[in-house]
C-alpha positions as CSV (number, residue, x, y, z in Angstrom):
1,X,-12.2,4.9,5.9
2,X,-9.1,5.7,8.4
3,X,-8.8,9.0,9.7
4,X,-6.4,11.7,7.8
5,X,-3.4,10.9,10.4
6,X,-4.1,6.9,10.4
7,X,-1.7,5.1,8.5
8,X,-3.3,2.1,6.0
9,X,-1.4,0.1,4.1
10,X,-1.5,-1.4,0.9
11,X,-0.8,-5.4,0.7
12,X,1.7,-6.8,-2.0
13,X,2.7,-10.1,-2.5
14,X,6.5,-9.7,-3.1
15,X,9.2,-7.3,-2.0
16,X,9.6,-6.2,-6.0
17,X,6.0,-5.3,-6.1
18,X,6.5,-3.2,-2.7
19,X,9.5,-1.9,-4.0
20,X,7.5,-0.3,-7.4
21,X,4.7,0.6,-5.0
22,X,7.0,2.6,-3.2
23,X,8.4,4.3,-6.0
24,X,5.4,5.2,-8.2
25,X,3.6,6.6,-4.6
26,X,6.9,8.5,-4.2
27,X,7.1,9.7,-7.7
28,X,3.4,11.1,-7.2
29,X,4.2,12.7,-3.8
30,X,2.7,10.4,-1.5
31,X,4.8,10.0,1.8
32,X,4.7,6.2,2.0
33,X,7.6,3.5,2.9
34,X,7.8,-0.4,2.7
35,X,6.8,-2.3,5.9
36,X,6.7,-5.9,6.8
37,X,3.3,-7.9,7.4
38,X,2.9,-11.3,9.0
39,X,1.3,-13.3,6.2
40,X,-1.7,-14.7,8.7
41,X,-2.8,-10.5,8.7
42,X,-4.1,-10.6,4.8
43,X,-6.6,-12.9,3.4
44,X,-4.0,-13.8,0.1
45,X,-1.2,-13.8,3.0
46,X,0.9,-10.8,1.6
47,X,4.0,-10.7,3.2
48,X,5.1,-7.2,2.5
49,X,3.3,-3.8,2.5
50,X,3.6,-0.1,1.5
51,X,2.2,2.5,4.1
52,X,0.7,5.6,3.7
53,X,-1.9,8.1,4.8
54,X,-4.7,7.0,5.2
55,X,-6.2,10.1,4.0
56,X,-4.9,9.6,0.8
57,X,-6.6,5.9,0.4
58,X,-8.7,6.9,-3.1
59,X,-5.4,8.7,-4.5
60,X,-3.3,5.6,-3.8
61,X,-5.8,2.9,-4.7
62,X,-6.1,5.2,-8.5
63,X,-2.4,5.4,-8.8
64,X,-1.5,1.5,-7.6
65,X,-4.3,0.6,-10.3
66,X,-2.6,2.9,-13.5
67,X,0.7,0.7,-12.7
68,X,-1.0,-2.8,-12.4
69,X,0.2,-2.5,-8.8
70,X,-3.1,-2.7,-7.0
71,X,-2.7,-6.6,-6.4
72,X,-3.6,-6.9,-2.3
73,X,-5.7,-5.2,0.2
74,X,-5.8,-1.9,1.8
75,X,-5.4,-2.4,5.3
76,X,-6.3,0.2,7.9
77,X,-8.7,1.5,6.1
C-alpha cells in the first residue's frame, strides 16, 4: 500500500459519483478533492477520480462501501 504522504485515488465512473465521493470523504474528515483520469488509466475506464492519502486507503475504501460509493479502483495504492 502507498506510503502515508502518497496520494491514491479512488476511480468513479461519473462526475455525480465523484461529486458524493467527495462529499461523504469530506463529511468524515478525509482531505480529498476530485481529479480527472484518462479513461485508458483504469481497467472499467473511469473517467473521474477522488484523491486522497494514501494512508488513509482502509478508512476510505470502509467509508466509500457504507454509501454504495465503492464502484472503481483504488489507484496508487
Amino acid at each position: 500500500m502507498g506510503g502515508k504522504n502518497m496520494i491514491c485515488i479512488s476511480a468513479k465512473k461519473s462526475m455525480t459519483h465523484a461529486v458524493r465521493a467527495k462529499r461523504v470523504l469530506a463529511a468524515a474528515g478525509i482531505p480529498c478533492e476530485i481529479v480527472n483520469l484518462d479513461g485508458n488509466v483504469t481497467k472499467k475506464g473511469c473517467a473521474f477520480g477522488v484523491s486522497f492519502p494514501c494512508g488513509m486507503t482502509e478508512k476510505v475504501q470502509s467509508i466509500l462501501h457504507r454509501y454504495d460509493l465503492d464502484y472503481g479502483e483504488i489507484i496508487g495504492k
